[in-house]
Structures are given as structure tokens and as C-alpha cells.
C-alpha positions as CSV (number, residue, x, y, z in Angstrom):
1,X,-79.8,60.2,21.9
2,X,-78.6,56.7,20.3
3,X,-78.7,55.3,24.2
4,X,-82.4,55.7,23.9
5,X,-83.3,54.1,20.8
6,X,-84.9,50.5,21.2
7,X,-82.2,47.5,19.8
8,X,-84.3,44.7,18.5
9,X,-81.9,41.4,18.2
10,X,-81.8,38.1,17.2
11,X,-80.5,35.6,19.7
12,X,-79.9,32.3,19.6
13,X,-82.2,30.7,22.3
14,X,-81.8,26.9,21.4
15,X,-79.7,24.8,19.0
16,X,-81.5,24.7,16.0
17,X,-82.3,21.3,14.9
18,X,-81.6,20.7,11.1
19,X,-82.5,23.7,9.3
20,X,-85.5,24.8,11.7
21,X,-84.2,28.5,12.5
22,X,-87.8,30.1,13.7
23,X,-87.5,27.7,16.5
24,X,-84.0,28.5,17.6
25,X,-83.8,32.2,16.9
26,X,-85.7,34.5,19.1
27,X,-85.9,38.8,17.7
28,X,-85.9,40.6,21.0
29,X,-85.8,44.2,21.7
30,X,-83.7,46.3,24.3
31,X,-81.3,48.9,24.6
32,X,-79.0,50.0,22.4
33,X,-75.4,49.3,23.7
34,X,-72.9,52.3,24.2
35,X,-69.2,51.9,22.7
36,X,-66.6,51.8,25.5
37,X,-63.0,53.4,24.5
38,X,-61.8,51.7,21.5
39,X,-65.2,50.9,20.9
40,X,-67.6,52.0,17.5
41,X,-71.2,51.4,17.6
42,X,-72.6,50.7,13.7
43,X,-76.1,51.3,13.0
44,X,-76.7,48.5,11.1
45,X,-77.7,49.1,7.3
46,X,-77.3,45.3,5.2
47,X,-76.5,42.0,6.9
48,X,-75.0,39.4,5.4
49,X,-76.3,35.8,5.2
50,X,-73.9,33.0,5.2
51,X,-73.7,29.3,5.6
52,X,-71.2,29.4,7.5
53,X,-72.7,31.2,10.1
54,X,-74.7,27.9,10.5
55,X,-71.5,26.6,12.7
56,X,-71.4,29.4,15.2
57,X,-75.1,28.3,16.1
58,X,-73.6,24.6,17.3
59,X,-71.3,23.7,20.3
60,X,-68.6,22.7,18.1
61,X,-65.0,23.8,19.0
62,X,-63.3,22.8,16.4
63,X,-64.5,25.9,13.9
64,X,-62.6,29.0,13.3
65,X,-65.2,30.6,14.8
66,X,-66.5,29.6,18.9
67,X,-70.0,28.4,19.2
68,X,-72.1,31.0,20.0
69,X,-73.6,30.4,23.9
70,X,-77.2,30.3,24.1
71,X,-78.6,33.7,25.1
72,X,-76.2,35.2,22.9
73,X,-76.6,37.9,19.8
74,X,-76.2,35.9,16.4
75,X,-72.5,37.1,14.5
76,X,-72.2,37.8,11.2
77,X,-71.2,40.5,8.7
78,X,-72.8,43.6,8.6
79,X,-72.2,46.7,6.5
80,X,-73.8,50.0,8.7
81,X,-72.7,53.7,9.6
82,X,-70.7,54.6,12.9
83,X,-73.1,56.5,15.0
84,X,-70.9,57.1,18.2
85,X,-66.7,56.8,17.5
86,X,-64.2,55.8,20.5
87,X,-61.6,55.0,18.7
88,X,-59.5,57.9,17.1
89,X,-59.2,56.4,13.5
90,X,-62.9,56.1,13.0
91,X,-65.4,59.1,12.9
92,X,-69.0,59.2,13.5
93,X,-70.5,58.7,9.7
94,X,-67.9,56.7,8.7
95,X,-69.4,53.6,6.5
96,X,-67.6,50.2,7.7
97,X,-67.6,46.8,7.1
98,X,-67.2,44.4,9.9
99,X,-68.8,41.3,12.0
100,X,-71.2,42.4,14.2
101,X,-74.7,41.4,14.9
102,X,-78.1,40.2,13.6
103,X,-79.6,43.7,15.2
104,X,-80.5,47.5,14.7
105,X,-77.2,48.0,16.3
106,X,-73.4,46.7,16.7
107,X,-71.0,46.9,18.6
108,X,-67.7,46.6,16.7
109,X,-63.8,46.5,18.0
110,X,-61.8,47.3,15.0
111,X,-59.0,44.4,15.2
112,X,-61.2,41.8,16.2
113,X,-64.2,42.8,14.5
114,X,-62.5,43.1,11.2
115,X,-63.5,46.6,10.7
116,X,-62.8,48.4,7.2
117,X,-63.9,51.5,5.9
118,X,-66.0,51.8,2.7
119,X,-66.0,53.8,-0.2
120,X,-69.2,55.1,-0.3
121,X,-69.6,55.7,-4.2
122,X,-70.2,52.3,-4.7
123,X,-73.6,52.2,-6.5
124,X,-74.9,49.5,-4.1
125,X,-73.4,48.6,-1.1
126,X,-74.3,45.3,-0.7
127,X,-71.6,44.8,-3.2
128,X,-69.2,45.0,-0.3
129,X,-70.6,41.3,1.3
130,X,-70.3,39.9,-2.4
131,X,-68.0,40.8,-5.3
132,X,-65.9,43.3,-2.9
133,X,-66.5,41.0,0.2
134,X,-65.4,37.8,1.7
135,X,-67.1,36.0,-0.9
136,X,-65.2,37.4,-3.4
137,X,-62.1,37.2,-2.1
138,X,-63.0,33.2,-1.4
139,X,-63.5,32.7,-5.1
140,X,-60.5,34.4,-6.7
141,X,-58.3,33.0,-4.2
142,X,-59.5,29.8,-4.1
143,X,-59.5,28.9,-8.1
144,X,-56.1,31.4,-8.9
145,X,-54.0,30.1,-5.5
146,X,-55.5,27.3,-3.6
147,X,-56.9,25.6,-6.4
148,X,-53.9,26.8,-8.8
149,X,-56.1,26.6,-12.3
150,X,-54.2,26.5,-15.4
151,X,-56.0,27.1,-18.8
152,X,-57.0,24.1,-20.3
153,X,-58.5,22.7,-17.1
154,X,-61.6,21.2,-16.2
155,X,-63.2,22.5,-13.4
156,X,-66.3,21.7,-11.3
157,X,-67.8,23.7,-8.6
158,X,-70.9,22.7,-6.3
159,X,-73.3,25.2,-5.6
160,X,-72.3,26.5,-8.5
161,X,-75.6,29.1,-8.4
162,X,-74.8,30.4,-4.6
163,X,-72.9,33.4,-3.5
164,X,-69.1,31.6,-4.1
165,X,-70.0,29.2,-6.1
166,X,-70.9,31.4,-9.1
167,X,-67.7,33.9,-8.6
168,X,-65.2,31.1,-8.4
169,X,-66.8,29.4,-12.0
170,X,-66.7,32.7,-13.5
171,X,-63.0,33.4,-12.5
172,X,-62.2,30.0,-13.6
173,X,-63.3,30.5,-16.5
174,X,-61.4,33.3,-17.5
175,X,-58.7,31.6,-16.4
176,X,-59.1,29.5,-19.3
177,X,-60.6,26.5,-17.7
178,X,-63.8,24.6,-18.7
179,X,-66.2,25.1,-16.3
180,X,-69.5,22.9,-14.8
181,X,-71.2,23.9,-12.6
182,X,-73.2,21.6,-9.9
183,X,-76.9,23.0,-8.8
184,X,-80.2,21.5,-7.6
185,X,-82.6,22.8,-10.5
186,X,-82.9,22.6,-13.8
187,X,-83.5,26.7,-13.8
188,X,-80.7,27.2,-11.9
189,X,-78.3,25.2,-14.4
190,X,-80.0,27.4,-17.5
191,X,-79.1,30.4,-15.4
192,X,-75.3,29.2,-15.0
193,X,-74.7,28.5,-18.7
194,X,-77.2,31.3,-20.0
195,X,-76.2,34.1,-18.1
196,X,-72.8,33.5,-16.2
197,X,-71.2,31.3,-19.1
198,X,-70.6,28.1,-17.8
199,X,-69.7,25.4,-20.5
200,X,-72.2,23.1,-18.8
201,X,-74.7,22.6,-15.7
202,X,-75.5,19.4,-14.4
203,X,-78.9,19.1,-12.0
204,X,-77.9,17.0,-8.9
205,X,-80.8,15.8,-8.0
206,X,-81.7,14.4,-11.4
207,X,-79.9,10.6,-11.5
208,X,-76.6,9.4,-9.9
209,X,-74.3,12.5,-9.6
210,X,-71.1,10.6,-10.1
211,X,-71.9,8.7,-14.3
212,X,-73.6,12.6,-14.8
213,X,-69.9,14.1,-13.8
214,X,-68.5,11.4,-15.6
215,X,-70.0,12.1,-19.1
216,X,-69.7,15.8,-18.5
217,X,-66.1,15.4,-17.9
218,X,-65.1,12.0,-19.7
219,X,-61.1,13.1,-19.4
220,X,-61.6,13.5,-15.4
221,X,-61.7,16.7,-13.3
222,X,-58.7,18.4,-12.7
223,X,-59.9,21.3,-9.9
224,X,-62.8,20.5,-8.0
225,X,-64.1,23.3,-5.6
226,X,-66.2,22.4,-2.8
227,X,-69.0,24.0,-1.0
228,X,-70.8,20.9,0.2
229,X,-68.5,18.5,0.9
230,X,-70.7,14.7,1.7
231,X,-72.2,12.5,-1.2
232,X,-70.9,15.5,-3.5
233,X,-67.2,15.5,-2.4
234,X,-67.7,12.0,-2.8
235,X,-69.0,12.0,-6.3
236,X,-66.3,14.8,-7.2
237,X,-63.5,12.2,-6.0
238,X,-64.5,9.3,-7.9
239,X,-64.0,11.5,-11.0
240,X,-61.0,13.4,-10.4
241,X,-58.1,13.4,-13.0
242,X,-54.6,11.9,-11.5
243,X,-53.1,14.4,-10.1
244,X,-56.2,17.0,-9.2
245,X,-56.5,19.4,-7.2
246,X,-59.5,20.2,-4.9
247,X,-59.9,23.4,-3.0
248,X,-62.4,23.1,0.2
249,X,-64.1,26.3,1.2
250,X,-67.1,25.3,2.4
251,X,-69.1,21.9,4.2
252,X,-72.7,22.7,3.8
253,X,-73.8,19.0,4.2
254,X,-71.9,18.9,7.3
255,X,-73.3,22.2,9.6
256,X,-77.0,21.1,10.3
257,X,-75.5,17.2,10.8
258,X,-75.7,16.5,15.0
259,X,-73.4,13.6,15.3
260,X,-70.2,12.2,13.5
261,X,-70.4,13.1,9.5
262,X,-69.5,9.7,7.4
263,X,-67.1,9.8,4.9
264,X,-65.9,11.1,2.3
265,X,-66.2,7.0,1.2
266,X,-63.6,7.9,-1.7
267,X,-61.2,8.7,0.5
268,X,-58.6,6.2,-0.8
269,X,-58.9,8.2,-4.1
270,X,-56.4,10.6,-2.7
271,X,-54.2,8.5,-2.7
272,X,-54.6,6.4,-6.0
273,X,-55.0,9.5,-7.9
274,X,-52.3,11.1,-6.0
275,X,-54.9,14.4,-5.4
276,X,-54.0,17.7,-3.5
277,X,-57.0,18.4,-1.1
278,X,-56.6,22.4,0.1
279,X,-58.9,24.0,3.1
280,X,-58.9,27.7,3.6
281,X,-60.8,30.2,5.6
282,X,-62.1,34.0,4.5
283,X,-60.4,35.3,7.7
284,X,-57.1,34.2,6.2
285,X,-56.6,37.0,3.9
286,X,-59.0,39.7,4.7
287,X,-55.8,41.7,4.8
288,X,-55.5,41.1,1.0
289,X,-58.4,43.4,0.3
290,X,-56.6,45.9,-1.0
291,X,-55.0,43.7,-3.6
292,X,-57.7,41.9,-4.8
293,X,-60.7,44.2,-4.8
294,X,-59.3,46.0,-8.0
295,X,-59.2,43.1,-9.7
296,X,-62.6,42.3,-8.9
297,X,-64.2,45.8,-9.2
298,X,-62.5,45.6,-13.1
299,X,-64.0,42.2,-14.3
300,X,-67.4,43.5,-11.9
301,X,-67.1,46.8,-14.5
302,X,-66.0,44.9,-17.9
303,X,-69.3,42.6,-17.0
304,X,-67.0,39.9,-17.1
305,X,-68.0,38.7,-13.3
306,X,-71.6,39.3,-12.1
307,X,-73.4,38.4,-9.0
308,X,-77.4,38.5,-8.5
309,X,-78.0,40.0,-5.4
310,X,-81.4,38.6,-3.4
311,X,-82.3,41.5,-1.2
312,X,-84.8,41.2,1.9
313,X,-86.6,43.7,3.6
314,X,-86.7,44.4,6.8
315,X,-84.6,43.2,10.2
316,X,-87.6,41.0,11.5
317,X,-87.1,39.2,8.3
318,X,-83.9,37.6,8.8
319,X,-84.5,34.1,9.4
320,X,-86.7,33.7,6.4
321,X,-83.8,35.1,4.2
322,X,-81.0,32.9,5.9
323,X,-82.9,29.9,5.2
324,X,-82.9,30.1,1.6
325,X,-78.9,29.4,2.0
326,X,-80.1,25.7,3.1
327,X,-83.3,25.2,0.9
328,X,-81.8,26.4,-2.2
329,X,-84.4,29.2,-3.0
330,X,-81.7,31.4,-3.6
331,X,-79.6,32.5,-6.5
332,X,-76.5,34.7,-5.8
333,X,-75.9,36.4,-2.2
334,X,-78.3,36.7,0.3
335,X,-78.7,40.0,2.1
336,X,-81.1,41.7,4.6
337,X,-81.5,45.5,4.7
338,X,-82.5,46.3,7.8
């Protein structure tokens, strides 16, 4: 019986402080829950590491997302098998997407969990968190419609070697822009022109980020995509081209910060270069799966768009593997098998 089977859990006991996770985060074990009607409970087979997730583990209440309360299960996305069905459009082996928990075990409600069905004959299914996932979606959407690139563009992206950051320079590059990519090692800006085609790499931590943008992109930058926001965002602005775009999808200085986040300083740039600053959310267009993942699984297949996968073993791994989002030991998407 599934009701019998021990559910180990990671719950967030305390706020973490910084980027100190084995403090915070507590792997317990108990029961494993039982689906009420309308209910599926997933046994969890990949678990998806995001920043992002770094916001639910604060009080803030100005997220998308609610805080998580202390005590609770950690959220996140999980791709796993329905073991037990009480809702009559899922069945019990059924593989799904949706958010569930850092565990053995979810619980999932189909509307609010975000539940989809997967095709199974995908050759690897953490495919499904990355190209075919949320991340995916971020990138495409984010350079074709939020950031609207045209070819002949320049465009800069920071974190250019993580999860989103890699797709989205990819996908601006085939759509004609010239692409640089922003990352914190000189391996990892190699990687980005070597391997994923970026026209050039600059190391952030190597001199003042704003004069290397500058000579990188002497005639300004016309679509900026930002992961970090901070110093970055503020370097980025100070170069934009009159009339830029930038397209924010992520804040990665700002989720460990535990008090009011400074700047950007540039701020006036917006105006003086008359920019077009653009926010957006993954849970804004999950329903546009269907449209975009063909477009994505045909550059994925052409070889066009490619994402390195970082897989970690093992459930009672977990926090090791979501800290490499924050230390930058990471290239590509970060996923747990459990």
C-alpha cells in the first residue's frame, strides 16, 4: 500500500540567511499523504531547481508566489508518476508535470498545481523542467515577445551560462541578433561562444562590468535580458541604445537580500534613453505550452538550441544541488532525481 510507504521531506524550518540552505532546510520523514477527491498523489521522479524558489523561502508578500510558513514542505516543480488518481481525467501511471514538493511524494490539484500530462517518449525527461519547461517557455517568450528582437540587434543576457539564460541567447540568436553573453568564469564564457554560439562572452568578475559592455557593444545594447537585476541591471542601463528594450525575468541579486534592495542607480536612464523595461512571470503563459513546445522540440532536434543538463542523485541531495543556482557551480538546469 502507498499509505504505508515512508515520505521523507524537506521543510523549511528557518529563514535561510544568505545562501546558507543546510541550516534552514530540515529532510524529514513521515507518511505518505493520501489524495482526497480531486486529488493525484505523484511519486516524485526529477525535481526541479530554481532561483526563484529562493522567494517562497522569505516572508515577502509581494511575489507571485506566498512565502512559504515555517514548518511547511518546500514547492517547486516536480516531474513524477500518479500512483493513486481522484480525479477522473488522470489515471494511475499517468506521467505529469506539476508543482509539488521537495519529497518522495506529492500531492498535486490539477488547476492549482499546474498539472500536465507528459509524453513519455521523450528520451530524457528532465527535458520537460528545461527546453519543454518553464524555462523554455521563459526564453522564447521573453527575447521573441517581451523583449521583441529584431535581426540586427544587439543583445545581452546575464547568466548567460544558467538554465534561461543560455536558451534565451540561443533563440536570440537565431533571431538574427548579436549575442553576449554575461557569466562569472572565464570557462563558462569559452563554453557560451564554443559550444552554444554566442558572438562574445564577457567574465563579470574580471574589471568594471559597465567599459567591458561598452567595448563589447560600442553602438549600445538594444535588448538586455535580465536574470540578476543589482550592479548588473545597473551596468546593462548605462549602456543601453536609445530606445532599448529590457525584458526582466528574473532578480537573483535581490532573493537572499534581508532588507530594502538599492537601486537600480541608472534609473534616470529610462528616461534619457527613452527605454522600455518589461517584467513577466512563467505562470503567465503556461497555457501556451502547446504552442511553443513544437517550436522548441524542432530547434532542440535541428541542434540548433541545446541545454546541459546537471543531474544529482538522490532526494537527500537536494540542498547541495539547489545551491549551485547561487554559487555559480552550475552550467545549464539543475535537477535532482530522486
Amino acid at each position: 500500500m502507498v499509505s504505508e510507504q515512508v515520505n521523507r521531506v524537506w521543510r523549511l524550518r528557518a529563514r535561510p540567511t544568505g545562501n546558507d540552505f543546510g541550516d534552514a532546510l530540515r529532510l524529514e520523514e513521515e507518511k505518505t499523504p493520501s489524495p482526497q477527491d480531486g486529488e493525484l498523489l505523484v511519486k516524485n521522479r526529477i525535481l526541479s531547481m530554481d532561483s526563484g524558489t529562493r522567494m517562497y523561502m522569505t516572508e515577502r508578500e509581494d511575489s507571485y508566489q506566498p512565502g512559504t510558513p515555517l514548518g511547511d514542505p518546500i514547492l517547486g516543480t516536480v516531474i513524477g508518476e500518479v500512483a493513486q488518481s481522484r480525479h477522473p481525467a488522470y489515471a494511475e501511471g499517468d506521467l505529469v508535470r506539476c508543482y509539488g514538493n521537495w519529497s518522495d511524494w506529492s500531492i498535486a490539484t490539477p488547476l492549482a498545481s499546474y498539472v500536465a500530462k507528459l509524453d513519455g517518449q521523450e528520451n530524457d525527461l528532465a527535458d520537460y523542467v528545461g527546453i519543454l519547461g518553464a524555462n523554455g517557455w521563459t526564453a522564447y517568450l521573453g527575447v521573441v515577445e517581451y523583449g521583441a528582437a529584431r535581426a540586427g540587434d544587439t543583445f545581452l543576457v546575464s547568466a548567460a551560462a544558467g538554465c534561461t539564460g543560455s536558451m534565451a541567447g540561443q533563440i536570440a540568436k537565431l533571431a538574427g541578433c548579436r549575442t553576449i553573453g554575461l557569466a562569472g568564469t572565464d570557462d563558462k564564457c569559452a563554453f557560451l561562444k564554443s559550444e552554444l554560439g554566442f558572438d562574445a562572452a564577457i567574465n563579470y568578475r574580471k574589471g568594471d562590468l559597465a567599459t567591458q559592455i561598452a567595448s563589447a557593444a560600442p553602438d549600445g545594447v538594444n535588448l538586455y535580458f535580465d536574470n540578476v537585476g543589482g550592479d548588473v541591471l545597473d551596468a546593462a542601463l548605462t549602456n543601453m541604445a536609445d530606445f532599448g528594450r529590457v525584458a526582466v525575468c528574473g532578480l537573483l541579486a535581490n532573493y537572499s537580500a534581508e532588507g530594502p534592495v538599492p537601486g537600480p542607480y541608472k534609473f534616470d536612464l529610462v528616461l534619457m534613453k527613452r527605454l522600455t523595461i518589461q517584467g513577466f512571470f512563467s505562470p503567465d503563459f503556461y497555457h501556451r505550452e502547446p504552442e511553443i513546445n513544437p517550436i522548441l522540440r524542432q530547434w532542440r532536434d535541428d541542434g540548433v538550441l541545446k541545454l546541459p543538463i546537471e543531474e544529482t542523485a538522490g532526494l537527500e541531495n537536494t540542498v547541495n544541488a539547489y545551491s549551485k543556482l547561487f554559487t555559480g557551480a552550475n552550467i545549464g538546469k539543475v535537477v535532482v532525481r530522486v
